[in-house]
N, C-alpha and C positions, 0 to 999 in steps of 0.2 A: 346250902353247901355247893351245889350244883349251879348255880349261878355266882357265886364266888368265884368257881374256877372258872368257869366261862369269861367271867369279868379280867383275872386275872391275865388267862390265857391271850384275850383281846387285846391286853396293855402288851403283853412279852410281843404280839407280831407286831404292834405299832411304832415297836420300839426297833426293832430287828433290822428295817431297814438303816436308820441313822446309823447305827450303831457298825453295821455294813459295811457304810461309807464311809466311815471315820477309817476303820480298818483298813480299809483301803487304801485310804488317802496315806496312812502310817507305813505300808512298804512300796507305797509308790515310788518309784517306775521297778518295775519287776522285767522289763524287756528293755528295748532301743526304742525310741523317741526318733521320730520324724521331725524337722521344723520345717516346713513348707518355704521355699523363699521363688515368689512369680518373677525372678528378671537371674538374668546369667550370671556364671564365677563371675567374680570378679567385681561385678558393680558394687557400689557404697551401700548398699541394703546386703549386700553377702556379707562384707566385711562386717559388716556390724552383728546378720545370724551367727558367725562363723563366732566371732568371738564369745557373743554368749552362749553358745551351743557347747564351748568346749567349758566355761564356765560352769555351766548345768549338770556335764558332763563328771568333773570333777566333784561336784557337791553332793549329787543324787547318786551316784555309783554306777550308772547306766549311761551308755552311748546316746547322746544325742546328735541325730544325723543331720547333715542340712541337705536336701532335696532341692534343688532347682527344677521349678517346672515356669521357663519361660514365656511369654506370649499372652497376646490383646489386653497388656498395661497392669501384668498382675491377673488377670479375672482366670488364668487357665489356673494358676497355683490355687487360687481361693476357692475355686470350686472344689477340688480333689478336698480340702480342709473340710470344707460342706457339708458334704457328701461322704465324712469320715466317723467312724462309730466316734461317739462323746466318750472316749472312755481318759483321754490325756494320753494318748498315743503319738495323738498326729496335730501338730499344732501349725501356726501361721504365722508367718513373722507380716505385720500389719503394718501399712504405711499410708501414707500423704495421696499414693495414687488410689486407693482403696476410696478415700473420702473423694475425692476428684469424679471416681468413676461410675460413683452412684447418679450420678444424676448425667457424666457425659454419655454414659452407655445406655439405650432407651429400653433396651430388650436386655437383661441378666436372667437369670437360671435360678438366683436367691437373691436376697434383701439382707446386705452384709449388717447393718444395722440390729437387723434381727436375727440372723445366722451366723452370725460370730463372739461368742462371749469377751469382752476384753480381760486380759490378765495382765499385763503391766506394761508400761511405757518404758521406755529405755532410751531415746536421744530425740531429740529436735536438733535438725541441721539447717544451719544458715545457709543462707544467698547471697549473692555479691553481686550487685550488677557492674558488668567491666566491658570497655571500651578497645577499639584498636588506641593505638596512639596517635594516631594521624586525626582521630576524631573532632572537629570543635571543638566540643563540650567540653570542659573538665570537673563538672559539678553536673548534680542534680537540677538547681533552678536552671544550668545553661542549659542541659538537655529538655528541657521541656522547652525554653526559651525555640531554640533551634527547628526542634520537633514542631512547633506550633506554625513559625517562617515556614517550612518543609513540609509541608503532608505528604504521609506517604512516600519521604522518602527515603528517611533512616530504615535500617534491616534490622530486625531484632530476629538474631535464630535462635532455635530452643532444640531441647533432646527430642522432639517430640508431640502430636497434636494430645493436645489432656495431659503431657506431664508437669512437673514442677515447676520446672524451668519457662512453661509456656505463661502456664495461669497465671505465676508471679507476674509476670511482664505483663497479659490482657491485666492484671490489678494494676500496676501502675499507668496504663491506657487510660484505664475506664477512671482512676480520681484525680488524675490531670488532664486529662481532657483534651487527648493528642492523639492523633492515628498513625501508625507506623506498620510498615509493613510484617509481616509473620513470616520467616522460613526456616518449617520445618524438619529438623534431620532424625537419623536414627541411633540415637546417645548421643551424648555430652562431650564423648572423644575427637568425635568430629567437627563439632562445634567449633573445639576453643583450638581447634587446628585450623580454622578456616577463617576463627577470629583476627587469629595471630598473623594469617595471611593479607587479612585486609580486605576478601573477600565478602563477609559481614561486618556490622559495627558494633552490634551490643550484643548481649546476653545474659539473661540471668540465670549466673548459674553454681550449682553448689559448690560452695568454698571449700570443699577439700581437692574438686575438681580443677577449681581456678585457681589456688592461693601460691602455688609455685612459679606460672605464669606473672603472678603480680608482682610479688617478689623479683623477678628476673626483670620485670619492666616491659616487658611483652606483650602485655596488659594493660590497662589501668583501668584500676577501681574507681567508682562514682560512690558506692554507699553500699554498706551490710542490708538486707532487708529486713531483720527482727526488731525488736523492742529498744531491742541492746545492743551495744557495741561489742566486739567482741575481741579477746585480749590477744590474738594473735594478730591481727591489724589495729592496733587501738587510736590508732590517727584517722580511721578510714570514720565518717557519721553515718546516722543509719538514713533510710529515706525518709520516717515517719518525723526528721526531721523536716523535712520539706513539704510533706504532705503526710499532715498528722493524722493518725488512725492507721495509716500502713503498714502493714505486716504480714509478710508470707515467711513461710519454713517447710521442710521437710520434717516429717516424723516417723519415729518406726517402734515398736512393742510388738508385744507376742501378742497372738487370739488363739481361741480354742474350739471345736465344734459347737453350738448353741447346746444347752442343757447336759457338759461337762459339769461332774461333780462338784459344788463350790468348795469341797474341801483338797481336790484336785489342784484346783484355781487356786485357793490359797497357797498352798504349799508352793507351788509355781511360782507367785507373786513374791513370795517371802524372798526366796531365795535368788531370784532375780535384782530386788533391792539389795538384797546383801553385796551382789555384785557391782552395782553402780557405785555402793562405798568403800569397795577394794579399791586399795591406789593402785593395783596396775591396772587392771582391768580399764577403771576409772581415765585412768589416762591416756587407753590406747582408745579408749570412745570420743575421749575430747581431743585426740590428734589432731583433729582438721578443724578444730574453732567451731565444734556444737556445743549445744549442752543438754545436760542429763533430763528425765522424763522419770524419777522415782513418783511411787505412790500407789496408790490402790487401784486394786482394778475398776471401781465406780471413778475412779479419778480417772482412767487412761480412758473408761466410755465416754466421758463428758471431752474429753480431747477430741476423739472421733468425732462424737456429734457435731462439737462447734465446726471443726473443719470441715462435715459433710454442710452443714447450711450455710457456709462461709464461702463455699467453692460451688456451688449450686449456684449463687447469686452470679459467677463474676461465668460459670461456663453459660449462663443461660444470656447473660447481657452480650458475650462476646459472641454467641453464636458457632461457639467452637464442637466439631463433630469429631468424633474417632478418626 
């Protein structure tokens, strides 16, 4: 008898915790949510927290906050994320320079790979690569054509050493097989003001950044940098027409402390897809010609992953330092 209850007893605590975190998971968020965002108001990765934080906001009943903590490319916000109880408190809004930085940064404080659970994807944003208009080139093959005559003497600026804008550009370096100069600024604002001046000649750079310039003619586009064309430019080709296998993008989804509750995670993930297939929501994300990232959070890990061994290749070839 007395080992019966003992047995019994055994099963009730091994059950107690699941059962725990089920509960938990069931009146989560019981306070205000954090989302972590590593770059200032106002850039394309706030807009994008900002809109699903008030999303979140509205679904879960609880404040979700967006936190700007800017500085060294994202890794100041990602650590405070780190370095936060796993409870689904304090989350991260996870991007392209996160995959970038593993391997640009030789010294980090964590191993985002392993120190960030993924919970969902939410956009991939295009590139455009765009030209002054005085440029040569008005194509892809001329710009290589030109590039090749010219070493070193076209300007390619970027937001940035390690960001998007940079790496896209060493990828198109390094699989046609052209040297062009690098100069780099601090954002993308200045960039395409300085494009526009004539001062630089190329850039690639996010198309919610550039697509009003292109439009106005200010600009001119060479090619989207995705897989796909994109329906806001739908004349424009992409590169991988010209040099197939080419593809770079911006990405952004939420992360959470490493060993946050999966059923945390879940709940989070759910409700995040739900948002991608609200039409407004939906449509203030695909404003600037991206597209959506729905899916599981093993689907949004396998995004990271590719992108951290996809950009490891091209910072390690191009030699690129912080």
């Amino acid at each position: 008898m007395l080992s019966r209850r003992l047995l019994l007893a055994s099963i009730a605590l091994s059950v107690l915790p699941v059962t725990s975190r089920v509960a938990q998971a069931q009146i989560y968020p019981t306070r205000p949510v954090r989302l972590i965002v590593g770059f200032t108001p106002g850039s394309a990765p706030d807009i994008v927290a900002r809109l699903m934080a008030q999303w979140l906001s509205e679904r879960l009943g609880q404040q979700f906050l967006v936190e700007n903590r800017g500085g060294a490319g994202g890794n100041i916000g990602t650590e405070v994320v780190v370095r936060a109880p796993p409870d689904g408190y304090t989350l991260l809004l996870v991007g392209a320079p996160n995959a970038i930085n593993a391997t640009l940064y030789e010294k980090l404080s964590f191993n985002f790979i392993r120190d960030i659970t993924p919970v969902a994807g939410i956009t991939r944003e295009r590139l455009v690569a765009v030209v002054h208009p005085s440029f040569p080139a008005k194509t892809v093959p001329e710009l290589i054509v030109y590039a090749k005559a010219n070493p070193r003497k076209v300007t390619m600026a970027s937001a940035g050493n390690g960001s998007s804008t940079h790496v896209s550009g060493e990828l198109f370096k390094m699989m046609a097989g052209i040297d062009m100069i690098h100069v780099p600024y601090r954002g993308g604002g200045q960039v395409m003001a300085d494009l526009i001046a004539g001062q630089v000649q190329l850039t690639f750079m996010g198309l919610p950044v550039a697509i009003e310039h292109i439009r106005s003619g200010k600009v001119r586009a060479l090619a989207v940098t995705t897989a796909t064309r994109t329906d806001v430019l739908p004349d424009i080709p992409i590169v991988g027409d010209f040099l197939p296998g080419y593809e770079a993008s911006a990405f952004w989804g939420v992360g959470a402390p490493r060993n946050t509750p999966a059923e945390i995670v879940d709940k989070l993930n759910k409700e995040i897809n739900t948002g991608l297939s609200d039409p407004t929501l939906r449509g203030r994300l695909l404003d600037g010609g991206g597209a959506l990232l729905a899916g599981s959070p093993a689907d949004f890990g396998k995004v990271i992953a590719d992108e951290t061994e996809k950009w490891a290749k091209v910072v390690k070839f191009a030699g690129i330092r912080p």
